[in-house]
N, C-alpha and C positions, 0 to 999 in steps of 0.2 A: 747304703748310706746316701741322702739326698744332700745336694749342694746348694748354694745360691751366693751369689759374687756381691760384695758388702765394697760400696767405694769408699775408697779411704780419701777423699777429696771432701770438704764441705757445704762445696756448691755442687746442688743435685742437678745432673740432665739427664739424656737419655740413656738405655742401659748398655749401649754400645758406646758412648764416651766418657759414663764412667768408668766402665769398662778397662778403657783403652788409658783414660789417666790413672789408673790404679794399676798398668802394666810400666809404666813409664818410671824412670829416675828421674826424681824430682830433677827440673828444671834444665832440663835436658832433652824432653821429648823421646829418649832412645828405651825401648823394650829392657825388662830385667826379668830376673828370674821371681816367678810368680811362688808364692807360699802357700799353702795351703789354710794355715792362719788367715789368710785374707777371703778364705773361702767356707760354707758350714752349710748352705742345704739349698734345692734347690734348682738345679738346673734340667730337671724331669721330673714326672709325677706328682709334682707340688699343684693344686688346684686354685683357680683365681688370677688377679690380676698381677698379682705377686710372685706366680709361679716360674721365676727362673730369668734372668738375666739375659739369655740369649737363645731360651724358646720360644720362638715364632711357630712358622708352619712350613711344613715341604714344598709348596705351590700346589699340594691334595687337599687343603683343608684339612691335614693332620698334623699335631705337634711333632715337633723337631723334639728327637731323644736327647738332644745334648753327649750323647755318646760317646764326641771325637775331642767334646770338650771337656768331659772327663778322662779319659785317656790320656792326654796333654797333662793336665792336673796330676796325674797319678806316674807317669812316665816317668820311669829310676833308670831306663838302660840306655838305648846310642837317642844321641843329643839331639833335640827338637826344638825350631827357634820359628813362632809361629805369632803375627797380632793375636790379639784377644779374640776380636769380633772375626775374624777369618772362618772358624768353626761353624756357627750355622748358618754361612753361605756354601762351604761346603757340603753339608746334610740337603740344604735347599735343592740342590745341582744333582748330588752324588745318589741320595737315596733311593734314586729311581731303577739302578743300576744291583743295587745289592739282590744276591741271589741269582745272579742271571751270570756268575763267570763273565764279568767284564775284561777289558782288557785296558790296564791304566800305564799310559807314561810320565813318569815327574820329570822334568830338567831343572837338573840343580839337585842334587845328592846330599850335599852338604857332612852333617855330621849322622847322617843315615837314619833318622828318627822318623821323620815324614815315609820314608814305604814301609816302616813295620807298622807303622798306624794304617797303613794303606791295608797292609795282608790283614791286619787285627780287623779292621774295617770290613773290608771287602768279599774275606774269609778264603780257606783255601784255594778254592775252587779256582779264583782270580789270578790272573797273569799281571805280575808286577813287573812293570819294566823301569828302570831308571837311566841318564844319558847325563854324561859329568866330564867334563874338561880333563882332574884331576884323577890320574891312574890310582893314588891311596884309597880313593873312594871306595873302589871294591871291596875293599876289605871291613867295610861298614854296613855294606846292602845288603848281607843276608842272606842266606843259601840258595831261599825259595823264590828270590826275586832277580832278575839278570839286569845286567848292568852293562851299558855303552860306552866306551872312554872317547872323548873328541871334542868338536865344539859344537855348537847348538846351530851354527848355522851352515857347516858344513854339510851341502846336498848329498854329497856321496854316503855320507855317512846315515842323513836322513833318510833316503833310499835302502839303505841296508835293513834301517827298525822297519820301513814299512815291507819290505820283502820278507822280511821274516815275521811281521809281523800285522799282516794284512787286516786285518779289523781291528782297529785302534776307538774306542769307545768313551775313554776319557785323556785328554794332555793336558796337564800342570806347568807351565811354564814359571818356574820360579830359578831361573837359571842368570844370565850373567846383567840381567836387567840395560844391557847397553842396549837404548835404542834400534840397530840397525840388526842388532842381533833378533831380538824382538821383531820383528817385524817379518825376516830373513825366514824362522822358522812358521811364523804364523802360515806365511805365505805359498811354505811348501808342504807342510803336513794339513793345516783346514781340509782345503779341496778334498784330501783324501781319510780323513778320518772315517768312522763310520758315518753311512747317513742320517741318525741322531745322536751323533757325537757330542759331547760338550769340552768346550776347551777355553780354558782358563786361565788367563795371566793375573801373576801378583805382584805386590809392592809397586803397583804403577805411581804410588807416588813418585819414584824414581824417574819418571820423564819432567820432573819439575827440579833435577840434579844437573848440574850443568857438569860433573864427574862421571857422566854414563849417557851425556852427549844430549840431554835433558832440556829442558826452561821452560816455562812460560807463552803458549802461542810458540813454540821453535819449528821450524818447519823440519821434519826429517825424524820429531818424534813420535813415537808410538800411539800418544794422546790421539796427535793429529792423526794420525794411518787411524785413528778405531771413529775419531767424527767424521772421514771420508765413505770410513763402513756403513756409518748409520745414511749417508745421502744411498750409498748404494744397497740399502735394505727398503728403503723408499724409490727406488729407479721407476717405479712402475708409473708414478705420479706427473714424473718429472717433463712429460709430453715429448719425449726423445732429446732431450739435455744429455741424460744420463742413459745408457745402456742395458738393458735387463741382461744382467751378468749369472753367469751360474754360481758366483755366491748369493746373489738376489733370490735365487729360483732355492738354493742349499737350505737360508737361512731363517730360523724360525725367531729368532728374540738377540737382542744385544744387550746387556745389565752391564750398568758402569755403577760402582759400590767405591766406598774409598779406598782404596789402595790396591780393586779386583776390577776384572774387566772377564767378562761370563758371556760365551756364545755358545746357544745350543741350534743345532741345525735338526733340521727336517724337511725332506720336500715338500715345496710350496706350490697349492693350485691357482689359478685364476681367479684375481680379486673382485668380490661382487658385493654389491650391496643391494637389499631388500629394502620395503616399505612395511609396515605391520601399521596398521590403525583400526579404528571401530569401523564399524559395516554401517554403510550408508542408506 
């Protein structure tokens, strides 16, 4: 069966905002639960301009299956609370990994929906890791997946996934979105993830929350820590202002999406620039 996301708003825009207003309760901006009544074909193998809602492309020049966004759609078992448009920026990031026994960590467990889409995703073969404050959690993450209880910014405890857990390939940050927390674990898992790791925070709208230490320009939030990243993904420029740091030398790309913030690393060689012109 093919899908395609039909907005229930009357003023048309792009298909990530109708999207996302078509996930919302009226007048309220806050997520509800999606129907499938609002949904009928579409989101893969549809051909044209029309072809799907939130199929773009992987960064291969090949469509995005919609896959994770059917799965959401169809999801009857542990509770999954996800934006709209989330899904293929995940495919964009994650698809490179499938098949290859990745090894994923989520923070933030939640009601355990997100790592069975992970296993469904990612397939056996995949080490699912989950790291949740709340001890109930466990009982929601699934047999085939292991589960951390602590907080997110606790190093010791950080320490422990990565000792057990030495090549870490993708981290999901959707855990207690407070600022300092935020920041805490970027700071000590990045460095050490794989060397083409990709790791991912969501809901950054939440640094514009003054409830999770948040605002506008606030200094101390996450926003800021990620436009301090982009000066130091440019260090090389900067005539010795800035330091060639070994996230400088780590990092391959920084994507800031609405409510996502996407760093994938790679080692970095020596920036050069050529000339190409006609033969004189």
């Amino acid at each position: 069966m093919q899908w395609t996301m039909i907005s229930l708003i009357g003023r048309m825009g792009s298909p990530h905002e109708n999207a996302r207003r078509a996930s919302q309760r009226p007048g309220t901006g806050k997520p509800t639960r999606l129907s499938r009544s609002v949904v009928q074909k579409g989101l893969a193998g549809s051909e044209g301009p029309e072809a799907g809602a939130f199929a773009s492309d992987t960064g291969k020049g090949e469509p995005m299956s919609g896959e994770l966004h059917r799965y959401f759609l169809n999801n009857g078992e542990r509770r999954l609370h996800k934006w709209v448009h989330y899904f293929d920026i995940y495919e964009r990031y994650f698809d490179q990994f499938r098949g290859r026994a990745p090894t994923i960590l989520e923070i933030g467990i939640f009601g355990g929906g997100s790592l069975a889409m992970w296993r469904d995703y990612f397939g056996a073969d995949a080490t699912i890791l989950g790291l949740d404050i709340k001890p109930e959690t466990e009982k929601v993450a699934g047999a085939a997946n292991r589960v951390y209880i602590g907080s997110q910014d606790d190093p010791a405890l950080l320490d422990r996934v990565l000792a057990e857990n030495p090549s870490i390939d993708i981290v999901i940050d959707d855990g207690s979105h407070v600022m300092r927390h935020m920041i805490a674990t970027f700071e000590h898992l990045y460095p050490r993830i794989s060397p083409n790791g990709v790791y991912l925070v969501e809901d950054t709208h939440t640094c514009y929350m003054s409830k999770f230490d948040g605002g506008l320009r606030r200094e101390g939030s996450w926003m800021e820590f990620v436009k301090d990243r982009l000066d130091d993904l440019h260090a090389t420029y900067t005539n010795g202002e800035l330091k060639v740091s070994a996230f400088t030398r780590s990092t391959k790309s920084i994507s800031i999406y609405d409510s996502i913030a996407v760093f994938e690393k790679a080692p970095q060689g020596k920036r050069q620039a050529f000339i190409t012109e006609a033969m004189s």
